[in-house]
N, C-alpha and C positions, 0 to 999 in steps of 0.2 A: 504494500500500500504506500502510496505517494504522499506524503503531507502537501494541501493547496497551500498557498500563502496569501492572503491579502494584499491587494495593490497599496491601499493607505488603511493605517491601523482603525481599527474598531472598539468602541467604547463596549460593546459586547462580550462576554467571553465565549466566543463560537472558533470550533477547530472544522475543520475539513481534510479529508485524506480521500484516496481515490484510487482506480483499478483499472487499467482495459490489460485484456491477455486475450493469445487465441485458445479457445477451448473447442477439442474436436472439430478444426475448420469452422468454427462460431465465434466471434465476438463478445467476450464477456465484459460487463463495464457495471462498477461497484462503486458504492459513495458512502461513506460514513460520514456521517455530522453528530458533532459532539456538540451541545447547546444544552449546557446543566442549569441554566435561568432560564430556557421558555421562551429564547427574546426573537428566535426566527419567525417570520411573515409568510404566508404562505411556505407552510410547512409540508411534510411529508405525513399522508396519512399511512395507517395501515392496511395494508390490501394485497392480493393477490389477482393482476389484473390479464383480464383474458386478452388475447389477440383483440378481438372484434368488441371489446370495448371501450379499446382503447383507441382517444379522440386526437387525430390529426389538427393542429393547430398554429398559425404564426403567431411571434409576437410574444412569445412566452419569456423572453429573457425581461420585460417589463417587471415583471415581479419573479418570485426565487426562481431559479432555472440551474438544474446541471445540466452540463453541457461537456463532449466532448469533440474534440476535432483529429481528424487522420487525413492521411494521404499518404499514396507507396512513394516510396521514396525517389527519387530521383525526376520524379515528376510536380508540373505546378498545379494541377488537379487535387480536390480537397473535399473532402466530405465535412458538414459539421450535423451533429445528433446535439437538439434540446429534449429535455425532461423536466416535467413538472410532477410535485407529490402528489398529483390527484390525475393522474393516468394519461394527461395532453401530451404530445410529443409534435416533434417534427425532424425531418431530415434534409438536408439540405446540400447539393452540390455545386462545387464551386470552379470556373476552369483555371481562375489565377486567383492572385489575391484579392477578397471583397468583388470578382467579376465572377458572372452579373449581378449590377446591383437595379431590383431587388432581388437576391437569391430565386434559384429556381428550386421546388421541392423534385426529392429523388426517391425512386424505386430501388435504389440499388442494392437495398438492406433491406429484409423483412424483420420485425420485432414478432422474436416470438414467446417472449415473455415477459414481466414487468412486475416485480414484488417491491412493496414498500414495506418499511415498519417506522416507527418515528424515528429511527434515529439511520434507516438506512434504505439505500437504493438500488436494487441489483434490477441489472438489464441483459439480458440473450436476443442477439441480432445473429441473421445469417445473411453471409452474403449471395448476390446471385449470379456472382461470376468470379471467376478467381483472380485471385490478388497476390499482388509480389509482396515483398520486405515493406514495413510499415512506420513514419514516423506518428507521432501523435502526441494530444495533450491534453490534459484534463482540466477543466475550470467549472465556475460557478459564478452566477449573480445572486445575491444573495442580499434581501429584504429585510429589513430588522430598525429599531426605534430611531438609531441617527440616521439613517437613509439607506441609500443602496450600494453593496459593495461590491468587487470583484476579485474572485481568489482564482488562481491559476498554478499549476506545478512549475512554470515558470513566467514570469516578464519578461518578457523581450523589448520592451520600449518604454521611456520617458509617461506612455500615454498607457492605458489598461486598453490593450488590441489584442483579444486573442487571435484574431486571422493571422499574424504573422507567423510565419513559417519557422523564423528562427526560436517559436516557443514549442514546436513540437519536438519536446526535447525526449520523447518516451520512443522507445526503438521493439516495435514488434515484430 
């Protein structure tokens, strides 16, 4: 598990840590939030959510969202996957950085499965075509009493940007 870090510090005491591996030619991707005051916003419910109820959605990084970003390596093509604790998702691919903008949504990953409990996130994607060597990165936006924050396994910039390529520091 990856510790997030926070772009700027939070009057909160919220941890975040984080997972993608391949499992069986699957995608696994896991979020622990430690939040022992209660202070996240749009939190994570508990549930165990089926394929077909789970609600295709933009927009989700507006309030709490994990999120993570890939792409095989050596290429400027990039997928990003948001999650929200109440089953919304979307996927999204990208052919360079931030192009096109607005994002186009993708088929390229089915979700096939989706558990919450309060304090965590596990997700099962498969892909539908095969894929080389993987970088990637794990982040969050994350809603709470001082406003909205941004944690990421790395920063790569002055500015909280997860698209950039230099933060997909995770090697699958």
């Amino acid at each position: 598990m990856e510790k997030l870090q926070p772009f700027n510090p939070l009057a909160e005491n919220i941890s975040l840590r984080g997972e993608l591996k391949w499992d069986s030619g699957q995608l696994r991707l896991r979020f622990e939030v430690d939040d022992p005051t209660w202070a996240l916003k749009d939190g994570l419910q508990a549930k165990y959510w089926k394929a077909q109820e789970l609600k295709r959605e933009d927009g989700l990084w507006k309030s709490t969202c994990f999120e993570a970003f890939w792409g095989e390596k050596g290429r400027a093509a990039y997928w990003e996957l948001n999650l929200s604790g109440d089953g919304k998702w979307n996927l999204y691919r990208f052919d360079g950085y931030r192009s096109p903008e607005p994002p186009v949504q993708s088929d390229d990953f089915t979700i096939l499965e989706l558990k919450t409990t309060n304090s965590r996130l596990d997700c099962l994607l498969k892909p539908k075509g095969t894929l080389g060597a993987l970088e990637a990165s794990l982040t969050a936006v994350v809603r709470v009493a001082s406003g909205t924050h941004y944690f990421a396994v790395k920063h790569a910039s002055a500015k909280a940007d997860f698209h950039l390529r230099d933060s997909f520091c995770l090697h699958l």
